[in-house]
C-alpha positions, 0 to 999 in steps of 0.5 A: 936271828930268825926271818922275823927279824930281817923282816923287821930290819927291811921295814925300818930301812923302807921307814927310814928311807922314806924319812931320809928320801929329799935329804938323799936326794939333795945330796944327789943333786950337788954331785948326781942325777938328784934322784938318789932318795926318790929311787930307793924310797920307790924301791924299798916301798916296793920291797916292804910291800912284796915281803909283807904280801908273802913273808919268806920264811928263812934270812936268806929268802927275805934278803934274796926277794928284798934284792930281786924286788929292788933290780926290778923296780929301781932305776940308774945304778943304786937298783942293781947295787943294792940288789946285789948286795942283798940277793948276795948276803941273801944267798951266802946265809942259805936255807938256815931258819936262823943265823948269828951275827958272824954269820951275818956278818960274813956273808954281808962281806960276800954282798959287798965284794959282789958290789965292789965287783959289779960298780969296780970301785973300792973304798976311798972312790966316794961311793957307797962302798965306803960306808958299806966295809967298815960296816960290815968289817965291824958287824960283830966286834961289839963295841964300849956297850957290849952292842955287837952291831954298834960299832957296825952303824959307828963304822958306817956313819963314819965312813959316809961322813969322811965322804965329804972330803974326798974326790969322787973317782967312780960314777957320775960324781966323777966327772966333776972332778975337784968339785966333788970334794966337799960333798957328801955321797948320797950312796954312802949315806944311804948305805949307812942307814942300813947299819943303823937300822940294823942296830935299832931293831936289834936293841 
């Protein structure tokens, strides 16, 4: 996988955002500050423009501006998360012109122990780290159709649903205490979009 893919890959999670932002926020507002979806739709527009104004050349450049632009331009807590894990994935590929899915694959592992170190949450909080390990646990192992990043968006969807049965234990959700059961959580089901998306573009 060369920067054009990673280019196409942050144009589809931008589009799918923008077609995900009220749902997102929806949820948001159940169990947030309702601004889960407006927030990411400004900063993943913001990043489709600044990487179609000057398009790195290497993975790891496009996910290091793809991640700067997104601390930058986001408010609350969702800038500086998905910053963070895609300036630390960015980073962890290097200078390489071209990765291969374990590679990938290792360093979105790096990115998401960088978040689970910035939000000290970890699966089983009701946060969007329980979308984001078994995503990136499963990139690589393909699944019934040989996909080597469908199991990957398997594993993160399933993690974001399994959200809704569990008692937020970290953020703002938490201080709902037993009314956050029953809920989905905006942040996993946002970072869910990150493996489909990933899975679309490279079928």
């Amino acid at each position: 996988m060369d920067a054009a893919f990673f280019l196409r890959w942050l144009a589809a999670v931008a589009a799918a955002v923008d077609r995900e932002a009220d749902h997102l926020t929806e949820l948001d507002a159940a169990i947030g500050d309702a601004d889960h979806g407006s927030n990411l739709r400004r900063g993943f527009t913001a990043v489709a423009a600044a990487l179609d104004a000057d398009p790195p050349g290497t993975p790891g450049a496009v996910l290091a501006l793809a991640g700067r632009q997104l601390i930058s331009t986001v408010g609350g807590a969702s800038g500086p998360l998905y910053g963070t894990l895609l300036r630390r994935t960015g980073k962890e590929l290097g200078d390489a012109r071209r990765v291969s899915v374990a590679e990938l694959g290792a360093a979105l592992r790096a990115g998401v122990a960088a978040v689970a170190q910035l939000g000290g949450s970890a699966p089983g909080d009701k946060t969007m780290l329980d979308a984001l390990v078994p995503g990136a646990d499963a990139l690589g192992a393909p699944d019934a159709a040989g996909d080597p990043f469908g199991a990957a968006r398997a594993a993160a969807g399933e993690g974001a649903r399994a959200t809704e049965a569990l008692r937020a234990r970290k953020g703002r959700a938490s201080y709902l205490g037993e009314r956050s059961v029953g809920h989905l959580d905006p942040g996993a089901s946002s970072s869910a979009l990150l493996f489909a998306t990933l899975a679309e573009v490279a079928r």
